[in-house]
C-alpha positions as CSV (number, residue, x, y, z in Angstrom):
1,X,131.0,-70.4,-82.2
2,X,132.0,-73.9,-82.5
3,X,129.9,-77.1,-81.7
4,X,131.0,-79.7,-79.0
5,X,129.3,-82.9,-80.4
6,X,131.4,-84.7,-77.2
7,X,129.2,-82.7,-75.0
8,X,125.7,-83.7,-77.0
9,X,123.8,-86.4,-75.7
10,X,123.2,-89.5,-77.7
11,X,120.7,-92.6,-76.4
12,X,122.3,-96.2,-76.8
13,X,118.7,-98.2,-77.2
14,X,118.9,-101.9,-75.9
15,X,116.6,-105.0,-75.3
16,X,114.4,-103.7,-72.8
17,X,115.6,-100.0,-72.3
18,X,117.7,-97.2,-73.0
19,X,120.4,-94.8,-71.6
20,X,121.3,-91.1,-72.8
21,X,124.9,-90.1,-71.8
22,X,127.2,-87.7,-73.0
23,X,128.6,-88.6,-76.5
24,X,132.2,-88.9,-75.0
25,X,131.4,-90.6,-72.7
26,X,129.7,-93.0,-74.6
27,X,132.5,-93.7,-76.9
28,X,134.8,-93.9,-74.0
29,X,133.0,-96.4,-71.9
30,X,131.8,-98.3,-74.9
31,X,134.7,-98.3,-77.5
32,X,134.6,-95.6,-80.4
33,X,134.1,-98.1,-83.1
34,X,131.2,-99.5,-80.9
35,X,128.4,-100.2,-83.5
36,X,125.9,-99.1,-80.9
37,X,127.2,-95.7,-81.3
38,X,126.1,-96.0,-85.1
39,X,123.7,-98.1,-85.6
40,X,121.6,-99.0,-88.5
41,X,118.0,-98.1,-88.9
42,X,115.4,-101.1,-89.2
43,X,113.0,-101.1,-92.6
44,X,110.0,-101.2,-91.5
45,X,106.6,-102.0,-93.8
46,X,103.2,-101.5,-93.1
47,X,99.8,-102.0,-94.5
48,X,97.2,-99.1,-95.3
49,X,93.6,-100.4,-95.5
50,X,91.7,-98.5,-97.8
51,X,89.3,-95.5,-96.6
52,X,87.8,-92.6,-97.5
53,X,89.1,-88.9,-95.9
54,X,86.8,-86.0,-95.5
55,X,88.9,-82.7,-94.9
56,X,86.3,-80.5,-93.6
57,X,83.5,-81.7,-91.1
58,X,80.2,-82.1,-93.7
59,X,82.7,-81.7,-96.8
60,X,82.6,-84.3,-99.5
61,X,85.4,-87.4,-99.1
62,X,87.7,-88.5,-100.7
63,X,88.8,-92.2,-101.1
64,X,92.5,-93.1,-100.0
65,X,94.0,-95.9,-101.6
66,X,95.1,-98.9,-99.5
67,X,98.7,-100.6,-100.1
68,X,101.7,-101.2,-98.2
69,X,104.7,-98.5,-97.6
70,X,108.0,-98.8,-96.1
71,X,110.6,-96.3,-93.9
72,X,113.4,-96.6,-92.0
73,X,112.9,-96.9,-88.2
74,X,115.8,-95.3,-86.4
75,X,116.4,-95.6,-82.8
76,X,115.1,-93.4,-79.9
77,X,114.9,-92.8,-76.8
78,X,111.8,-92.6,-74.7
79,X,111.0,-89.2,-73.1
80,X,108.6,-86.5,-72.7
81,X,107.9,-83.3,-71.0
82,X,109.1,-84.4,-67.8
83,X,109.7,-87.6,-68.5
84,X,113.0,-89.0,-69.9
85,X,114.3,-91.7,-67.9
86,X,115.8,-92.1,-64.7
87,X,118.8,-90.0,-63.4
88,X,121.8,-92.9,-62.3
89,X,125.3,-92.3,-62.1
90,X,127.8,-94.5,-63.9
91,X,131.6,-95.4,-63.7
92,X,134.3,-96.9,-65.3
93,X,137.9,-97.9,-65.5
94,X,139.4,-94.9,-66.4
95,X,136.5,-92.5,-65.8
96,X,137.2,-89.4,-63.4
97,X,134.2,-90.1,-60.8
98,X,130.9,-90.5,-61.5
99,X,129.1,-89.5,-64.3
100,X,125.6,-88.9,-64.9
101,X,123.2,-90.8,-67.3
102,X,119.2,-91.2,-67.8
103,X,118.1,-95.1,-68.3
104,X,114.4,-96.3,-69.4
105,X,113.7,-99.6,-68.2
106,X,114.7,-102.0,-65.6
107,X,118.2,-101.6,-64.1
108,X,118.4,-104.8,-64.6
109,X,118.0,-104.8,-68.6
110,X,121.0,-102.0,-68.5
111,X,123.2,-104.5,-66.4
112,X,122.5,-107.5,-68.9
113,X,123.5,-104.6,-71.7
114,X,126.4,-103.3,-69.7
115,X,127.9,-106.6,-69.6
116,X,128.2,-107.8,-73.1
117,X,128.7,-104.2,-74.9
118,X,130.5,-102.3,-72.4
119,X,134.7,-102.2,-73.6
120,X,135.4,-101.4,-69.9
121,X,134.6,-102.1,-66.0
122,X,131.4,-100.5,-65.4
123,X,129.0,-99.6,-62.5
124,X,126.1,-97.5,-61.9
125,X,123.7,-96.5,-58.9
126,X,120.0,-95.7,-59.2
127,X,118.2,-92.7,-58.0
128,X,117.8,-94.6,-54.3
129,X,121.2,-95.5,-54.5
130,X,121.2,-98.8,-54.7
131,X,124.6,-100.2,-56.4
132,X,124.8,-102.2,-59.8
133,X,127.9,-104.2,-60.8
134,X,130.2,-104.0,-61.9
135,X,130.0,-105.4,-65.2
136,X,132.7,-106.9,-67.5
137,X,132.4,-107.5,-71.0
138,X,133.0,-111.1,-71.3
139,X,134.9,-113.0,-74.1
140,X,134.4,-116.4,-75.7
């Protein structure tokens, strides 16, 4: 049985949110070669203090030695049990209807992100229905 990695989801995270669409449509409504749709991991270090461990309640410890240690920090999507976003429907120049998406964070973060990285027209509608855009990407 084959895999359709159009049909897998992927979340696009942006200042102040995110929004997990459809891989297709992602590359459609934001370019293939978008670097959104690859993006780099961030390197991330952090600090240990020193402290001691005990493994077993009333056991003897152990010390743990402090130091700093770094990892990559790749981007997600918030989400949870029921949680995951807000359903909104998006569409573009091009698209056949509307489409469905889930966005964290303000509708008005995913307009401001909409309208510098989106490669087409774009609009969405929230959950109540109230209408956003549509956006264009805009040149300098």
């Amino acid at each position: 049985m084959a895999i359709d990695y159009d049909a897998q989801r992927v979340t696009v995270n942006y200042a102040g949110g995110s929004i997990r669409m459809a891989l297709a449509n992602a590359r459609d409504l934001f370019g293939i070669d978008n670097p959104n749709l690859s993006p780099d991991g961030n390197v991330k270090t952090v600090s240990v203090k020193g402290h001691t461990r005990t493994r077993v309640i009333g056991g003897p410890s152990t010390p743990v030695e402090g130091g700093p240690y770094t990892y990559t920090q790749w981007p997600v999507g918030a989400g949870g049990n029921a949680a995951g976003g807000e359903a909104i429907l998006l569409r573009w120049d091009g698209s056949e209807g509307w489409w469905t998406a889930r966005m964290t964070g303000s509708a008005w973060s995913l307009g401001t992100f909409l309208n510098t990285a989106a490669a087409k027209v774009v609009e969405f509608k929230t959950e109540r229905g109230t209408s956003y855009g549509p956006f264009i990407i805009k040149t300098l």
